[in-house]
N, C-alpha and C positions, 0 to 999 in steps of 0.2 A: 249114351247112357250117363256118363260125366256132361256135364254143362259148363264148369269153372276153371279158373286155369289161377294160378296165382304166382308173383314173381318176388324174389328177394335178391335188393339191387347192395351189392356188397362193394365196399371202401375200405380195406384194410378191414379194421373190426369196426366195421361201422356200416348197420344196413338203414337204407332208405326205408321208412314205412310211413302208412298212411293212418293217421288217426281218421276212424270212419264214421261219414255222418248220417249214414243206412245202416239198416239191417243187411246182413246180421254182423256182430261183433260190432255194434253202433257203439263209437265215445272209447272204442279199443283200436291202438295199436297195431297193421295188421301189414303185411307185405301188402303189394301192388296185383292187381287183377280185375279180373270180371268174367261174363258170361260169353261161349262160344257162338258164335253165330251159324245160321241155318249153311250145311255143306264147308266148313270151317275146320279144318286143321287145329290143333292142337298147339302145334309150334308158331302158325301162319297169326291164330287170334290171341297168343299172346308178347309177338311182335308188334301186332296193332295195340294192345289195351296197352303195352308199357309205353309205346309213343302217345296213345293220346291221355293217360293220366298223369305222366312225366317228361315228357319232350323227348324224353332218352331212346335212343338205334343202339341196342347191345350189337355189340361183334360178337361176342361170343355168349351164347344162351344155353346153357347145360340144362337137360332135362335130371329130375333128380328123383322121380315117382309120381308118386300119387298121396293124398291124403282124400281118404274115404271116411263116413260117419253114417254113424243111426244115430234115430231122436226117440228117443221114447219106446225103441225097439218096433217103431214102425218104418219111419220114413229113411232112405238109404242114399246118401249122394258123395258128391266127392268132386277133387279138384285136380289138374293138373300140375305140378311142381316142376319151379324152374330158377336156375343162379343165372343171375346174372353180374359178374364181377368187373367192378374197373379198377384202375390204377390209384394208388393211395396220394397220387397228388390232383385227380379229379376233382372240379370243381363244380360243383352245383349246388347254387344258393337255395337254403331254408332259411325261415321255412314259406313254404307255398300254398296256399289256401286253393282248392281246386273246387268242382264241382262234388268230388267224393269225400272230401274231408282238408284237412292239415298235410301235407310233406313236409318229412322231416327228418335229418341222420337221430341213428339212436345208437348208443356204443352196445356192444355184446351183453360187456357185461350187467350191461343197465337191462338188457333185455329177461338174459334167463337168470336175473334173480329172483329166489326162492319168494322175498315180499312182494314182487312188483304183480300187483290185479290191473294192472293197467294197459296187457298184451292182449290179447287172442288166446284163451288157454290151453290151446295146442301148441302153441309157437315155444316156451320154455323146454317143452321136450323133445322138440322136433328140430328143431332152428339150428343145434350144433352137427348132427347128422345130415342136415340138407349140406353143410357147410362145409365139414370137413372128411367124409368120408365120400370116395372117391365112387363109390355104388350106389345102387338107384333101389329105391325101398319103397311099398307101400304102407302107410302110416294108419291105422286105421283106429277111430275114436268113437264112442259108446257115450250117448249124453241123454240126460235122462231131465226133465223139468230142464234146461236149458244148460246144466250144469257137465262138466265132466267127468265122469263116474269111470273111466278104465281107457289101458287106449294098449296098442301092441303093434308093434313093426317086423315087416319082413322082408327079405332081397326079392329083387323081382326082376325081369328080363326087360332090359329097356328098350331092346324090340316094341314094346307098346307100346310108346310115343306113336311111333310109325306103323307099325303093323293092325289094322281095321280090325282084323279078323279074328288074331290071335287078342286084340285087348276085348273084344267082346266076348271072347269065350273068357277070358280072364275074369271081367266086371260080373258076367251072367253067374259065374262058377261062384264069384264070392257074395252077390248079393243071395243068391241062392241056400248058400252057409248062413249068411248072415240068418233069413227069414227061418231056418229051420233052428237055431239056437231059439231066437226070438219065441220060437211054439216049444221048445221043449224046456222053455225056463233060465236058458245060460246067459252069462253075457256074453254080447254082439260082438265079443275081438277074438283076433286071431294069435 
């Protein structure tokens, strides 16, 4: 039901992102990821996408939720979320031009400042709770002509990294909410 997985590679206050040269969030700002592959694990294809769009093997890969959305109060998707942190005297030269865009450090608080149109519009609200709060949250975002109109977070049992069964009932439970606001006029968060 999720396809995406996405990764924020953390240096002290200082996260690796990809300025993207795709759809979507093209010419933005965005952690590292991509699409799950057929029979794919969650943890398994975002071990792969951070090796092959940054060369980087995390030791340690913290799942940290989910970030789900609607478009226009039709369409419904979402990603998996994941830290990955190294030691603040890590070395890894930017920036790198890849096949997906620019790598490159960006400091915090360059990130979620209130000017900066230059991220991923979910990332300023979301980025310091992936970050610093030690629980796992689904983040979910309402965007309307391509813009973001509302967005609302909640704890969630991180059993659904790993648990098949329990995150389908989960996904089905909320895409399901989702679609009935959607016909009864509300918006799409929780």
């Amino acid at each position: 039901m999720i396809k995406y997985n996405i990764c924020f590679v953390r240096r002290d206050q200082q996260i690796l992102l990809l300025n993207r040269e795709k759809a979507s969030w093209m010419g933005c700002w965005n952690g590292v990821g991509g699409k799950l592959e057929p029979g794919e694990q969650p943890r398994q294809s975002m071990i792969r996408e951070l090796r092959e769009e940054t060369g980087l093997i995390a030791e340690q890969l913290l799942f940290k939720g989910l970030m789900t959305w609607t478009l226009d109060g039709e369409r419904f998707g979402g990603m998996y979320v994941y830290l990955a942190e190294f030691p603040v005297d890590f070395h890894y030269a930017v920036p790198v031009k890849t096949t997906e865009g620019i790598l490159d450090w960006k400091e915090l608080s360059w990130i979620t400042h209130p000017e900066n149109r230059g991220v991923a519009a979910n990332l300023p609200g979301t980025l310091p709770t992936v970050l610093e709060d030690a629980g796992c949250y689904q983040h979910h975002f309402n965007y309307v002509q391509s813009r973001l109109q509302s967005s609302a977070s909640m704890a969630i049992n991180p059993a659904i990294e790993t648990d098949a069964l329990r995150r389908e009932a989960f996904l089905r439970t909320l895409e399901a909410e989702t679609v009935a606001r959607q016909v009864i006029g509300q918006p799409a968060n929780r």
